[in-house]
C-alpha positions in Angstrom: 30.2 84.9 144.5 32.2 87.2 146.6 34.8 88.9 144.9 38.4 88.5 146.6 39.7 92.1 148.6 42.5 94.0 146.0 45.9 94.3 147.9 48.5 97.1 147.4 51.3 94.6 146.3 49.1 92.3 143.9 46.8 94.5 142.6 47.4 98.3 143.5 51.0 98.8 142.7 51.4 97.7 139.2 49.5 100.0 138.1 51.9 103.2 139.2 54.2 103.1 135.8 58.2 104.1 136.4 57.5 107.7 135.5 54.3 108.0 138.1 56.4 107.4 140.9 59.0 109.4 139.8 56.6 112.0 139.1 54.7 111.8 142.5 58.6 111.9 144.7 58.2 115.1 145.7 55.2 114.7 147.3 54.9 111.2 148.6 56.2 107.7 147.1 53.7 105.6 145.5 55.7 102.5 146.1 55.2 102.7 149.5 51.9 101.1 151.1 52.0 103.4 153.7 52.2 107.0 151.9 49.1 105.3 149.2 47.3 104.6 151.9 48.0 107.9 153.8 46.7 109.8 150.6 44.4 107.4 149.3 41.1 109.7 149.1 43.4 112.5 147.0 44.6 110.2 145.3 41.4 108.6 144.1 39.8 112.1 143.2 42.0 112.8 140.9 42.4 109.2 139.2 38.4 109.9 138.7 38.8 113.4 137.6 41.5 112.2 134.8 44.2 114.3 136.4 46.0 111.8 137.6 48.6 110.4 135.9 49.5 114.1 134.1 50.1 112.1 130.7 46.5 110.9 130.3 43.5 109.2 132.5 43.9 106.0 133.9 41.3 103.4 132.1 38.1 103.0 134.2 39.0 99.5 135.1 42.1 100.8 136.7 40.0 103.4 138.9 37.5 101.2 140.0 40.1 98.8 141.0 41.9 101.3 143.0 38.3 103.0 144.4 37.3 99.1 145.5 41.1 98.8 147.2 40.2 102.1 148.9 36.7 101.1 149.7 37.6 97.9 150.9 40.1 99.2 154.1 43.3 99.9 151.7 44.8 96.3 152.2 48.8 95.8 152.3 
């Protein structure tokens, strides 16, 4: 059985915390499809690399969820 496509609303951005977006304003606004989207691959690098968020590595369910988002066409 298929697995459903992950959306940015549903499944993408409940993961950015309060203090992740607030962190991330400078450079783009993680609450915004459009700017996730836009720096999606960097983004995912450094969720797998454990840099991302700066207080500690997302778990790996959390990456692979966002990798499979990215994979799958980065759906609104």
């Amino acid at each position: 059985m298929a697995s459903q496509p992950f959306s940015f609303a549903k499944d993408i951005l409940p993961l950015f915390r309060e203090k992740d977006i607030n962190a991330m304003k400078k450079a783009f606004d993680l609450t915004s499809y459009d700017d996730v989207r836009k720096y999606a691959t960097g983004i995912l690098a450094r969720l797998s690399a454990g840099s991302m968020p700066c207080d500690g590595a997302w778990s790996n369910d959390h990456v692979e969820r966002f990798r499979e988002w990215v994979q799958g066409g980065c759906k609104p």
